[in-house]
C-alpha positions as a Markdown table, in Angstrom:
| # | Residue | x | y | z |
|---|---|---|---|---|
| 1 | Unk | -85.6 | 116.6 | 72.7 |
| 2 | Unk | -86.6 | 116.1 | 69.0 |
| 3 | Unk | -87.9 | 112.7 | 67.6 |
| 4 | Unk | -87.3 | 112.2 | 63.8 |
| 5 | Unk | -89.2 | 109.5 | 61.6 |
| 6 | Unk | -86.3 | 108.0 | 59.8 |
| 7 | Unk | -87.1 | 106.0 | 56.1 |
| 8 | Unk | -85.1 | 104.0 | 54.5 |
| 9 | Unk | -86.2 | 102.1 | 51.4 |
| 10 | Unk | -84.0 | 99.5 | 49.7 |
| 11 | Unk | -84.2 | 96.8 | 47.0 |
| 12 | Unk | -86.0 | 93.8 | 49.6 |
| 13 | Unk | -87.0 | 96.2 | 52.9 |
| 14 | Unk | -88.7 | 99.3 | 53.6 |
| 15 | Unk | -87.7 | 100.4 | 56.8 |
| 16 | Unk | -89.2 | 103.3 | 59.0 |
| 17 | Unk | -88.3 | 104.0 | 62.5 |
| 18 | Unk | -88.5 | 106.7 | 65.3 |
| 19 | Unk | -85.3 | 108.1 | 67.2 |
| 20 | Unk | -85.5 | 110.7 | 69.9 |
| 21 | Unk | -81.9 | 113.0 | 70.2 |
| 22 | Unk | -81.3 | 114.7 | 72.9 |
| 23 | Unk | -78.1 | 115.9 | 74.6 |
| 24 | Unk | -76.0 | 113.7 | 71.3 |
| 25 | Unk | -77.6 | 111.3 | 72.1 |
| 26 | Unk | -79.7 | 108.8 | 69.9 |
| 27 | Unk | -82.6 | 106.4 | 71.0 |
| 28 | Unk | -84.6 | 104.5 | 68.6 |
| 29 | Unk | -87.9 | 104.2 | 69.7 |
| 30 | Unk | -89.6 | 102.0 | 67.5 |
| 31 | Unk | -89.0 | 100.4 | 64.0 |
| 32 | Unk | -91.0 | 98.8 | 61.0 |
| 33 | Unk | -90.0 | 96.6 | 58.6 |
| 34 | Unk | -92.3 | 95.9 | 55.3 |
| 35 | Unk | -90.6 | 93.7 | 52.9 |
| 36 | Unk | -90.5 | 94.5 | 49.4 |
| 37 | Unk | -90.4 | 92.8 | 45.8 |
| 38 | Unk | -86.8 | 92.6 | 44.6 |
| 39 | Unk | -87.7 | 96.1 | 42.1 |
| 40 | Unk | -88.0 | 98.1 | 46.1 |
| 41 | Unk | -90.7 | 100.1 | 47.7 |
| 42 | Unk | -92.9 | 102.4 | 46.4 |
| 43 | Unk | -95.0 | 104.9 | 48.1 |
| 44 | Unk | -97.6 | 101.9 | 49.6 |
| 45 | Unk | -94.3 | 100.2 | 50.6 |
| 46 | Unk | -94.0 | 103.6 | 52.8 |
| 47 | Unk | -97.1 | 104.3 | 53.7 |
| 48 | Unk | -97.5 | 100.6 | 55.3 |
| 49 | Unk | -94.1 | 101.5 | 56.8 |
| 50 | Unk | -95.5 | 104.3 | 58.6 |
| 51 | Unk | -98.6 | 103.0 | 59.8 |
| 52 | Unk | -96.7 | 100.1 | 61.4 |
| 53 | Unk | -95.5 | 102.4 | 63.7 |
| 54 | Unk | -98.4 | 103.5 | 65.4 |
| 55 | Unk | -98.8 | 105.2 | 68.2 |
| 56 | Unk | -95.0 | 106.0 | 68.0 |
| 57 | Unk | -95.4 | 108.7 | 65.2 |
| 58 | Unk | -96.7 | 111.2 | 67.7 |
| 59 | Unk | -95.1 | 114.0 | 68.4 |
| 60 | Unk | -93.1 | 113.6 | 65.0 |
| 61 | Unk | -90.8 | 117.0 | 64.3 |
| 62 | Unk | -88.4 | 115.9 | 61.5 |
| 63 | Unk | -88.0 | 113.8 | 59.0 |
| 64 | Unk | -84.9 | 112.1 | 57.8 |
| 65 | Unk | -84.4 | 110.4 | 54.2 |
| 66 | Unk | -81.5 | 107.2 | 53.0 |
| 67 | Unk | -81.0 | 108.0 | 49.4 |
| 68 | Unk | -78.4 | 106.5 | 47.5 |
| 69 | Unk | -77.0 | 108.5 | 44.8 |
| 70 | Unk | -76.1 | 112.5 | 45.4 |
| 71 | Unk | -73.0 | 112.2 | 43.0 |
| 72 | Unk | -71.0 | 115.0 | 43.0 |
| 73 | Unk | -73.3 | 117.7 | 43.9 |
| 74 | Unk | -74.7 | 116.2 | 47.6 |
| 75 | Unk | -71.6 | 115.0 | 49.4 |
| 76 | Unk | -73.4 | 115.7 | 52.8 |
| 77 | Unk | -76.7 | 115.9 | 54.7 |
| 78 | Unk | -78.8 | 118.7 | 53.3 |
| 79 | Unk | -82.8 | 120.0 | 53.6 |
| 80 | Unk | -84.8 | 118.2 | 51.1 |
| 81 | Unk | -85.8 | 121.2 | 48.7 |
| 82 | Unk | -87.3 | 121.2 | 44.9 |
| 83 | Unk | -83.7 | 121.9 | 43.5 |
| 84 | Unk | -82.6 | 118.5 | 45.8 |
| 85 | Unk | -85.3 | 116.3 | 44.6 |
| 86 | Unk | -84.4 | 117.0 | 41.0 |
| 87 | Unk | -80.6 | 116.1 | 42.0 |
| 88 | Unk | -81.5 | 112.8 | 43.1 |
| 89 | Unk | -84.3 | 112.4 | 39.9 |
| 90 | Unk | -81.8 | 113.6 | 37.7 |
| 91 | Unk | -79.6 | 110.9 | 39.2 |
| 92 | Unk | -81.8 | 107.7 | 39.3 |
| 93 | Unk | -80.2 | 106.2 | 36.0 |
| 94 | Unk | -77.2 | 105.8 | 38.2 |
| 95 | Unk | -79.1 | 104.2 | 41.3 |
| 96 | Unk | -81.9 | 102.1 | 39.1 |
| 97 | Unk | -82.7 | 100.6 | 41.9 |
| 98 | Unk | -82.6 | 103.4 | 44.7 |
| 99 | Unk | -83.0 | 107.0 | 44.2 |
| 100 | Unk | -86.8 | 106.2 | 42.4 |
| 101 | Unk | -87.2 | 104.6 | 46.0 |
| 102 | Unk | -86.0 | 107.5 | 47.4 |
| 103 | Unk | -88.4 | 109.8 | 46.2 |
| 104 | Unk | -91.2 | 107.3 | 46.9 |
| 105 | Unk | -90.6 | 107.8 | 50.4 |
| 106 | Unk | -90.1 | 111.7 | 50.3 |
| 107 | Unk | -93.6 | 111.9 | 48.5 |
| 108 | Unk | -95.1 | 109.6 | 51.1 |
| 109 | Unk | -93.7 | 111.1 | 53.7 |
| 110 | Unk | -94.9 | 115.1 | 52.6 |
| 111 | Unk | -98.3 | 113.5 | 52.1 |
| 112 | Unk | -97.8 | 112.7 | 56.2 |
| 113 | Unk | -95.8 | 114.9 | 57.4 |
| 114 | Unk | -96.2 | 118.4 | 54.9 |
| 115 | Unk | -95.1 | 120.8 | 57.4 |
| 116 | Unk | -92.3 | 119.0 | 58.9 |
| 117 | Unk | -88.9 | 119.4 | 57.9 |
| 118 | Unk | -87.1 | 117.2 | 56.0 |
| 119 | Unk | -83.1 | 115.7 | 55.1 |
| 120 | Unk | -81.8 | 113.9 | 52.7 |
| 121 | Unk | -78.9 | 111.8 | 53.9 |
| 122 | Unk | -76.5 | 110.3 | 51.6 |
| 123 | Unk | -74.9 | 106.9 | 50.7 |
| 124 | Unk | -72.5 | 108.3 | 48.8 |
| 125 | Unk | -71.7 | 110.6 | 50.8 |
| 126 | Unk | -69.3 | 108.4 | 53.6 |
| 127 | Unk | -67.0 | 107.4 | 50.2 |
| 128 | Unk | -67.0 | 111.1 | 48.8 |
| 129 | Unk | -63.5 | 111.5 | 50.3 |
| 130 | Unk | -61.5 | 108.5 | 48.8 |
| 131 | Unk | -58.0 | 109.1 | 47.7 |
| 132 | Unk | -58.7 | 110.5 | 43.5 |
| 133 | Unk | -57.2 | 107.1 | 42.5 |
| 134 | Unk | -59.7 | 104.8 | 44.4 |
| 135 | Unk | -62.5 | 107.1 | 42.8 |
| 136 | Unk | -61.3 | 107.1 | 39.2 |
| 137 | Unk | -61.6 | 104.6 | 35.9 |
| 138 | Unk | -58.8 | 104.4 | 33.2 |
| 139 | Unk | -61.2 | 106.5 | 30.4 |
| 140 | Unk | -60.4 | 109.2 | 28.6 |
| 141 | Unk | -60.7 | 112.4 | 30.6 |
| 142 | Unk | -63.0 | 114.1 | 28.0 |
| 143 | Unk | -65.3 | 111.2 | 28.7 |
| 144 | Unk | -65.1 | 111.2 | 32.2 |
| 145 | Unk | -65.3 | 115.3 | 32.7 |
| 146 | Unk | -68.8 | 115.0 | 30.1 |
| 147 | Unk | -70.2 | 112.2 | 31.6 |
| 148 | Unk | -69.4 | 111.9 | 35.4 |
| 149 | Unk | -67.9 | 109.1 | 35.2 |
| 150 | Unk | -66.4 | 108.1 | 38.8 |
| 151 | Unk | -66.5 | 105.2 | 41.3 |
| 152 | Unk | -69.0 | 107.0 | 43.7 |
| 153 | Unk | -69.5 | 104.0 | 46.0 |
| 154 | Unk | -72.6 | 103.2 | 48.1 |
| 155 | Unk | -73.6 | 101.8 | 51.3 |
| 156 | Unk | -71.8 | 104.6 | 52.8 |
| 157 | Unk | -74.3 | 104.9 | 56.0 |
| 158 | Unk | -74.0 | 101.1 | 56.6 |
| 159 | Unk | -70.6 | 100.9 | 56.4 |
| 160 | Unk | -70.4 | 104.2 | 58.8 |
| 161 | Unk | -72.7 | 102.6 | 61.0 |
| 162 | Unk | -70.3 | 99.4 | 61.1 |
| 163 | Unk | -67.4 | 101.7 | 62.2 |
| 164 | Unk | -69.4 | 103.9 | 64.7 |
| 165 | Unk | -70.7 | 100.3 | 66.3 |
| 166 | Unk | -67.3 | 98.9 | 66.5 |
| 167 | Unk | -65.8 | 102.2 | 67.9 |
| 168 | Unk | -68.9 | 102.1 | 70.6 |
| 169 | Unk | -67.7 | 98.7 | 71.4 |
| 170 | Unk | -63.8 | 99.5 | 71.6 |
| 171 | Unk | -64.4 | 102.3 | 73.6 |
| 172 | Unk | -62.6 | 104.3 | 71.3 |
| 173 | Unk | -63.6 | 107.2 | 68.7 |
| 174 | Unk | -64.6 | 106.2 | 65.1 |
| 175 | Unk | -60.9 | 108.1 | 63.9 |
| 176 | Unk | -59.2 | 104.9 | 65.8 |
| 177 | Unk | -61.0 | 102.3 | 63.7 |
| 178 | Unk | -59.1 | 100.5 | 60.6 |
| 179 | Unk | -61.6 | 97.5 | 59.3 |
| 180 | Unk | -62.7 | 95.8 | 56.7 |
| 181 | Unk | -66.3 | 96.8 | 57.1 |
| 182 | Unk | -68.4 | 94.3 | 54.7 |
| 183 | Unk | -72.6 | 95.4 | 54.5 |
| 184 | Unk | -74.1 | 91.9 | 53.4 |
| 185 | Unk | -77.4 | 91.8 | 52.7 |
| 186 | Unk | -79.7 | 91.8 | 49.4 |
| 187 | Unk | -77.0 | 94.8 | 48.0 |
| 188 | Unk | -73.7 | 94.1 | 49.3 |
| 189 | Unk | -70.1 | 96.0 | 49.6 |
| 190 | Unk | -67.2 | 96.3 | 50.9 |
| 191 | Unk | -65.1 | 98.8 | 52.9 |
| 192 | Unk | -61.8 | 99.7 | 53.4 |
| 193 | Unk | -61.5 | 102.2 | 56.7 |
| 194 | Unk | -58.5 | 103.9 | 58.0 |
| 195 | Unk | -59.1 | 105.8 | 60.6 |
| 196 | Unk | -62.7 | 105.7 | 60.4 |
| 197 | Unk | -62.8 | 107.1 | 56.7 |
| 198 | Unk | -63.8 | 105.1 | 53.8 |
| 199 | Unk | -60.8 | 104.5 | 50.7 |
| 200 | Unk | -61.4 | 102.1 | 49.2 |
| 201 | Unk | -65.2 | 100.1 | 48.7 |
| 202 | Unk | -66.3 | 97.7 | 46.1 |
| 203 | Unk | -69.4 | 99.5 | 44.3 |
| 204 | Unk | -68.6 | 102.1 | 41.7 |
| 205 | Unk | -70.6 | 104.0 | 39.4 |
| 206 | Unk | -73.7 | 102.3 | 40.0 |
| 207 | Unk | -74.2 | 99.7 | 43.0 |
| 208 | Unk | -74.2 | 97.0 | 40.0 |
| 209 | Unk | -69.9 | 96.7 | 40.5 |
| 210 | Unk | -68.4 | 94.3 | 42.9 |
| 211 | Unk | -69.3 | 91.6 | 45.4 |
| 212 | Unk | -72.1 | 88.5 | 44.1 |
| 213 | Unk | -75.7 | 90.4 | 45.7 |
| 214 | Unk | -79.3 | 88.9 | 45.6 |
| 215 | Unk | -80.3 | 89.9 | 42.5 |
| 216 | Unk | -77.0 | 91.8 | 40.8 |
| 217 | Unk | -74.4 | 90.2 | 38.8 |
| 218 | Unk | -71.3 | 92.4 | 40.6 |
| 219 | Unk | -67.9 | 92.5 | 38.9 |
| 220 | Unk | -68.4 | 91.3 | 35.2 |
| 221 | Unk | -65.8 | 92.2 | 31.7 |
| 222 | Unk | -67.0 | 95.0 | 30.5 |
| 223 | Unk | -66.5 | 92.8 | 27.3 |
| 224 | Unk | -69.4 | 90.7 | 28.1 |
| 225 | Unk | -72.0 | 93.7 | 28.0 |
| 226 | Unk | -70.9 | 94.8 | 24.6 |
| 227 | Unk | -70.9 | 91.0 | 23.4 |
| 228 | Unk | -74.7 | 90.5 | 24.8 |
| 229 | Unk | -75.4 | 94.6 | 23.2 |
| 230 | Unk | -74.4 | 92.8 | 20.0 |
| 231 | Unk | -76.1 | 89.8 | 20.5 |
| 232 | Unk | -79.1 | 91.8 | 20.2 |
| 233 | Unk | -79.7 | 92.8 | 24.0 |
| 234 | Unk | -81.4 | 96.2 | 24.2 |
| 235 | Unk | -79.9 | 98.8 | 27.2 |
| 236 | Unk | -83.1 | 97.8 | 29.1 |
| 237 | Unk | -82.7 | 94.0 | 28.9 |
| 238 | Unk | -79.2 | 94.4 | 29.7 |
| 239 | Unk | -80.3 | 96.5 | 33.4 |
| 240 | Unk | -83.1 | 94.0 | 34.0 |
| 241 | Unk | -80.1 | 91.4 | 33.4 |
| 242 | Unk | -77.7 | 92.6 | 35.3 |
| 243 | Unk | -79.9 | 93.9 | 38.2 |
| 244 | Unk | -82.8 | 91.7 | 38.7 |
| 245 | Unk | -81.8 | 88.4 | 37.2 |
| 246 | Unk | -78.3 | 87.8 | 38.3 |
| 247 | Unk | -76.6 | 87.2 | 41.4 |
| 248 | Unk | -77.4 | 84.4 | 43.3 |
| 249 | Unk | -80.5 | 84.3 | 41.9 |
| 250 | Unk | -79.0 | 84.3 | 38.6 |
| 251 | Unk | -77.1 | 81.5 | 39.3 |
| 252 | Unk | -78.6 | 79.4 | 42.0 |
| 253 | Unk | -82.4 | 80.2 | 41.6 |
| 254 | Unk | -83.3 | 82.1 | 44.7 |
| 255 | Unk | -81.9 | 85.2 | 46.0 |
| 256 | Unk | -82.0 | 83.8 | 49.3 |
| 257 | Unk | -79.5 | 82.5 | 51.2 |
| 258 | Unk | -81.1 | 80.9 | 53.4 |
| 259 | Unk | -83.1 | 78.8 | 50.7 |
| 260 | Unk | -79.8 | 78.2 | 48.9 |
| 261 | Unk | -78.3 | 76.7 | 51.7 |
| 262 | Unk | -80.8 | 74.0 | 52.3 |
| 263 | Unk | -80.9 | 73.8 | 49.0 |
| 264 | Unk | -77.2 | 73.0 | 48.9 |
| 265 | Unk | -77.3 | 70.8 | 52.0 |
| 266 | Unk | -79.7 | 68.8 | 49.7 |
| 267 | Unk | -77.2 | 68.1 | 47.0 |
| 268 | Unk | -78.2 | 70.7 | 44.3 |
| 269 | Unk | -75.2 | 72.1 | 42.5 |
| 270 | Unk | -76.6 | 75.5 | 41.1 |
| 271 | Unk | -77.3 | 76.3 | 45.0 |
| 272 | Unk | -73.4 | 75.3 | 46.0 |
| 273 | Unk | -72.0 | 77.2 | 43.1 |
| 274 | Unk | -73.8 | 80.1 | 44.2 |
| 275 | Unk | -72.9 | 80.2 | 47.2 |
| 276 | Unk | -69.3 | 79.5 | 46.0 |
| 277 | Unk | -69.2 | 82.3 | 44.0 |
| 278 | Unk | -70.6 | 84.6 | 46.4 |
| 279 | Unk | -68.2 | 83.2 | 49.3 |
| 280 | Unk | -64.9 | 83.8 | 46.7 |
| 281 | Unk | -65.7 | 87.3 | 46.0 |
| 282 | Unk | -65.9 | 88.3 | 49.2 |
| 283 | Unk | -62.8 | 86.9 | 49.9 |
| 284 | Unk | -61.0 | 88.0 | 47.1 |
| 285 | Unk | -62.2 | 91.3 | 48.2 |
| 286 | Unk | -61.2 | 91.6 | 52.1 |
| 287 | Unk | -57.7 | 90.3 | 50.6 |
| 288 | Unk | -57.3 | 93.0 | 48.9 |
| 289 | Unk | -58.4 | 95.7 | 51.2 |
| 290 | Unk | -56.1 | 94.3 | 53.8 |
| 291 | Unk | -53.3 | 94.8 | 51.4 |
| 292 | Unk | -54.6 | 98.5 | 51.3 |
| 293 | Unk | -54.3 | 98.7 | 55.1 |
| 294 | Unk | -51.1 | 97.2 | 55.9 |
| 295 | Unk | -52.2 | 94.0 | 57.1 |
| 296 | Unk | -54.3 | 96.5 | 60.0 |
| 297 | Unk | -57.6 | 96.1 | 60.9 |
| 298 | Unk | -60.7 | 94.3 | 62.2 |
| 299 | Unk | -63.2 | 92.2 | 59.8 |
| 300 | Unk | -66.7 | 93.7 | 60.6 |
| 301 | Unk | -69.7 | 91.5 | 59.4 |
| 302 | Unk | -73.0 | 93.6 | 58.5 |
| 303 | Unk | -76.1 | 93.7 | 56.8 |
| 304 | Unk | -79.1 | 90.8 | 57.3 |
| 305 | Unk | -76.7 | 88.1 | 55.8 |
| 306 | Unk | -73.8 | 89.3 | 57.4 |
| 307 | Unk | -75.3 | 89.5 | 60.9 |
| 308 | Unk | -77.7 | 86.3 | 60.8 |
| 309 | Unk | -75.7 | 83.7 | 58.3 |
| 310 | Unk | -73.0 | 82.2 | 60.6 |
| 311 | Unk | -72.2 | 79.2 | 58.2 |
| 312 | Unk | -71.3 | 82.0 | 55.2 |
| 313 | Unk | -69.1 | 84.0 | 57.7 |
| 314 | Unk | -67.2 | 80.7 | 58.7 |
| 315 | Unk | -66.8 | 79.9 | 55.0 |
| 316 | Unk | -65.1 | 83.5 | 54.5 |
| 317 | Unk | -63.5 | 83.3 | 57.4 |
| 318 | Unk | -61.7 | 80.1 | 56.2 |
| 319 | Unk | -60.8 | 81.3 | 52.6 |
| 320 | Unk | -59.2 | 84.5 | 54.8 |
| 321 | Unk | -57.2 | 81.9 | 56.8 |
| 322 | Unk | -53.8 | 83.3 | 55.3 |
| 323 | Unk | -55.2 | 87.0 | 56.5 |
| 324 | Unk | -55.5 | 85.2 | 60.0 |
| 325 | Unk | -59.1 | 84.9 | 60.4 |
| 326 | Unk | -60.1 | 82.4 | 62.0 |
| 327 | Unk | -63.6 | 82.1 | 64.2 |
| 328 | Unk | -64.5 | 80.9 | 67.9 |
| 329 | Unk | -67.4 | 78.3 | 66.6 |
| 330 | Unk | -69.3 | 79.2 | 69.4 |
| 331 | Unk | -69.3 | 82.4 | 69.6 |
| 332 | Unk | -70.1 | 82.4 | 65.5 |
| 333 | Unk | -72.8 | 79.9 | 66.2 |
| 334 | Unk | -74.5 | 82.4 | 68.9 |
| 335 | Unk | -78.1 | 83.9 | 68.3 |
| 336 | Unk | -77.0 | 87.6 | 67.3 |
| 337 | Unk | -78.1 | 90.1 | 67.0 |
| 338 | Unk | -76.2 | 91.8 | 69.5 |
| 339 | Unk | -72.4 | 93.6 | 68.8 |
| 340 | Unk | -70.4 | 90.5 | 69.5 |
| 341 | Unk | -66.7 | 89.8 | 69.0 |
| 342 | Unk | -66.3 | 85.9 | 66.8 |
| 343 | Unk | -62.7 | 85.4 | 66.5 |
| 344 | Unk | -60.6 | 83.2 | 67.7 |
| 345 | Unk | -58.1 | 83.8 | 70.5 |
| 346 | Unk | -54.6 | 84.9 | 68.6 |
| 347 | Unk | -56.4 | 85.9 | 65.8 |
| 348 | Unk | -57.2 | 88.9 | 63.8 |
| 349 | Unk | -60.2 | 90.7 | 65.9 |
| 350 | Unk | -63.7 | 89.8 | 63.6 |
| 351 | Unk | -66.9 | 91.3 | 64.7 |
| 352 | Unk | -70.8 | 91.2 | 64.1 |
| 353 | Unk | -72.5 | 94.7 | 64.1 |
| 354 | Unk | -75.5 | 95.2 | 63.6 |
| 355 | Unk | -76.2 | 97.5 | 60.8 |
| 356 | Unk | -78.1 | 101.0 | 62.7 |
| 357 | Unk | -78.3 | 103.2 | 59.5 |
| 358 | Unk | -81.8 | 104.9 | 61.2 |
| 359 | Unk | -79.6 | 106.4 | 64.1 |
| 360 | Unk | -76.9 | 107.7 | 61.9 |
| 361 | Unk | -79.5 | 109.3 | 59.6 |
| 362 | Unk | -81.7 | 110.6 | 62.8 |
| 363 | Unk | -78.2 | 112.4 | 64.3 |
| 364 | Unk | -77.7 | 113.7 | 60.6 |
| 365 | Unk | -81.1 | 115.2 | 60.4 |
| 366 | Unk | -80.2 | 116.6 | 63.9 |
| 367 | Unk | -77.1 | 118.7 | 62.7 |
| 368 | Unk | -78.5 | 119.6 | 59.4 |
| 369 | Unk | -81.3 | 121.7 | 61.2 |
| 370 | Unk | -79.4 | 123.1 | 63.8 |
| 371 | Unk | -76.6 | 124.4 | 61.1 |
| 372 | Unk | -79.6 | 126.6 | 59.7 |
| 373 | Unk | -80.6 | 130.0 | 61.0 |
C-alpha cells in the first residue's frame, strides 16, 4: 500500500488530498480545500492546504503534482527533477495563470516532504494525442515551428476524470466512452471523446481560448487584441484584461454564478447577459463537438458549476434541444454531488460527475514510480 499527498492549485482553489493505492485500486482518504484569490495559490495557499489535512499526512510516501502546461516536451507523468521544473518555468507565459502555481506547490511541498518522491502530472497531457488538425492554427509554418505555436488544450485530467467516472458508472472500460465531457468551473472547457481519447477541446495555446470562464474572456477576434495593442494597451494590460477582468466578471460584475443568478432573478441586466453569454458558448460548443462525433455520445457535466448549478445545466440543456437533450427536472434539481444520470427518458444520456482529478493524479504517481528501476 502507498498513500500519495496529491496538490492541485488552480485559479479560485487550492486543493490537497490523501489517496492510498493498493492492488489498482484508489481511495481518497481525506481532502482540503483553501480558496484562493482569482490570481491562484501561492506557497501559503499550499502550506494551509497541507495542514488542513492533519493527522492524515502520516505515513506520507509520494507526492503527486497537477500542472498545467508541459507542451511538447511532457506529454506524460514524469519524476519532478531540476531539468522538469525548468520545463514548466520556461512554460509559465503560456499557463499565466497555472504553471507559477505549480511550482508554488512543488516548493511547498519539498519544504514538507524533501525526501519523498515527487510527479508531475499533466493537463496537457490527456489532449497530446488529437488528430494534427484539431492541434494546429492556419500560420505560417516558420512561425509555428519557431514559436510552438499549437492548440495544446488543458483540463486534460478533468476531462479524464469525467470519462473514467462515466465508464465506472456504465460498467464499461473508458475505450467505450464517446461524450461531450464539459469541466465547468472558474476555468472551463470542453471535450470531445471518442473512445475515451480526447480530439477535439476548446482551450488552445493558452487556457485564455474558448468557452465564457470566471475571470477569462474565451474566444475573442484576434482583431480586437491588435485594435486595443494600438489603442495604447501594453502586453501586460492586455493579459490582466483578458485573464482577470473578463468573463463573467467582465461582463456581469462577479465571477460567480451563483451571485449572478440572484442578481439576475433581481432584474439586473449585466447579470442576465452574462449568464447569456456564458450559456450560448457552451452550447455552441457541445454543437459542434457532436457534429465531430456523429451525433454519438453522452453530455457529461463537471467542474463546481457544472456539478452544483442545476438552473445553468437546464439552460444548456434547452439551447441543445435540437441535439436531444433534454433533462428529468427532478433528477437535475437533486442535491449532487453523487454520479447521477439527468436526462430525460428517450433522450440523449446526460450525466453529472463529479470531477476526481486527485485520484487520477494519485494512480499516475503510482505507475510513474513503479516504471523506474
Amino acid at each position: 500500500m502507498t498513500r500519495v499527498l496529491v496538490l492541485n492549485g488552480g485559479t479560485g482553489t487550492v486543493k490537497a488530498a490523501v489517496a492510498r493505492v493498493a492492488a489498482g485500486e484508489v481511495v481518497v482518504e481525506a481532502r482540503h480545500v483553501v480558496e484562493v484569490a482569482a490570481d491562484g495559490g501561492d506557497r501559503c495557499a499550499f502550506e494551509a492546504a497541507m495542514a488542513g489535512l492533519g493527522a492524515a499526512l502520516a505515513n506520507v510516501t509520494a507526492v503527486g503534482h497537477r500542472v498545467v502546461h508541459g507542451g511538447t516536451e511532457l506529454t506524460r507523468p514524469v519524476r519532478v527533477d531540476a531539468a522538469v521544473e525548468a520545463t514548466i518555468a520556461r512554460l509559465a507565459p503560456l499557463a499565466p495563470l497555472h504553471n507559477r502555481i505549480a511550482l508554488a506547490g512543488i516548493t511547498a511541498a519539498r519544504a514538507r516532504y524533501a525526501a519523498l518522491p515527487m510527479v508531475a502530472v499533466f493537463d496537457t497531457a490527456f489532449h497530446a494525442g488529437r488528430p494534427e488538425p484539431a492541434q494546429r492554427y492556419a500560420l505560417p509554418e516558420a512561425l509555428v515551428a519557431s514559436h510552438g505555436l499549437r492548440r495544446y488544450g488543458f483540463h486534460g485530467i478533468a476531462h479524464a476524470s469525467l470519462v473514467a467516472g462515466l465508464a465506472a458508472a456504465l460498467g464499461v472500460a473508458p475505450t467505450a466512452v464517446d461524450a461531450v465531457t464539459l469541466q465547468l468551473g472558474s476555468g472551463c472547457s470542453a471535450c470531445a471523446v471518442a473512445g475515451g481519447r480526447s480530439i477535439e477541446t476548446s482551450m488552445g495555446f493558452t487556457p485564455l481560448e474558448g468557452l465564457v470562464m470566471g475571470t477569462r474572456a474565451g474566444d475573442v477576434d484576434p482583431g480586437l487584441v491588435i485594435h486595443l495593442h494600438r489603442a495604447g494597451l501594453s502586453p501586460d494590460a492586455l493579459e490582466r484584461v483578458l485573464t482577470r477582468e473578463s468573463g463573467l466578471r467582465g461582463v456581469g460584475g462577479s465571477a460567480d454564478v451563483r451571485e449572478l443568478l440572484r442578481r439576475e432573478a433581481a432584474g439586473d441586466a449585466r447579470a442576465a447577459l452574462a449568464l447569456a453569454l456564458f450559456v450560448r458558448r457552451i452550447v455552441m460548443t457541445v454543437g459542434s463537438y457532436l457534429t465531430l462525433l456523429d451525433g454519438r455520445g453522452a453530455l457529461v457535466f463537471g467542474g463546481g458549476i457544472g456539478e452544483h448549478a442545476g438552473e445553468i445545466r437546464a439552460r444548456v440543456a434547452a439551447g441543445l434541444r435540437a441535439w436531444n437533450v433534454a433533462l428529468d427536472p427532478a433528477r437535475n434539481a437533486a442535491p449532487g454531488p453523487s454520479v447521477r444520470a439527468l436526462g430525460a427518458a428517450g433522450a440523449r444520456p446526460v450525466w453529472v460527475v463529479p470531477t476526481d482529478e486527485e485520484s487520477l493524479i494519485a494512480a499516475a504517481v503510482i505507475r510513474v514510480l513503479a516504471e523506474e528501476p
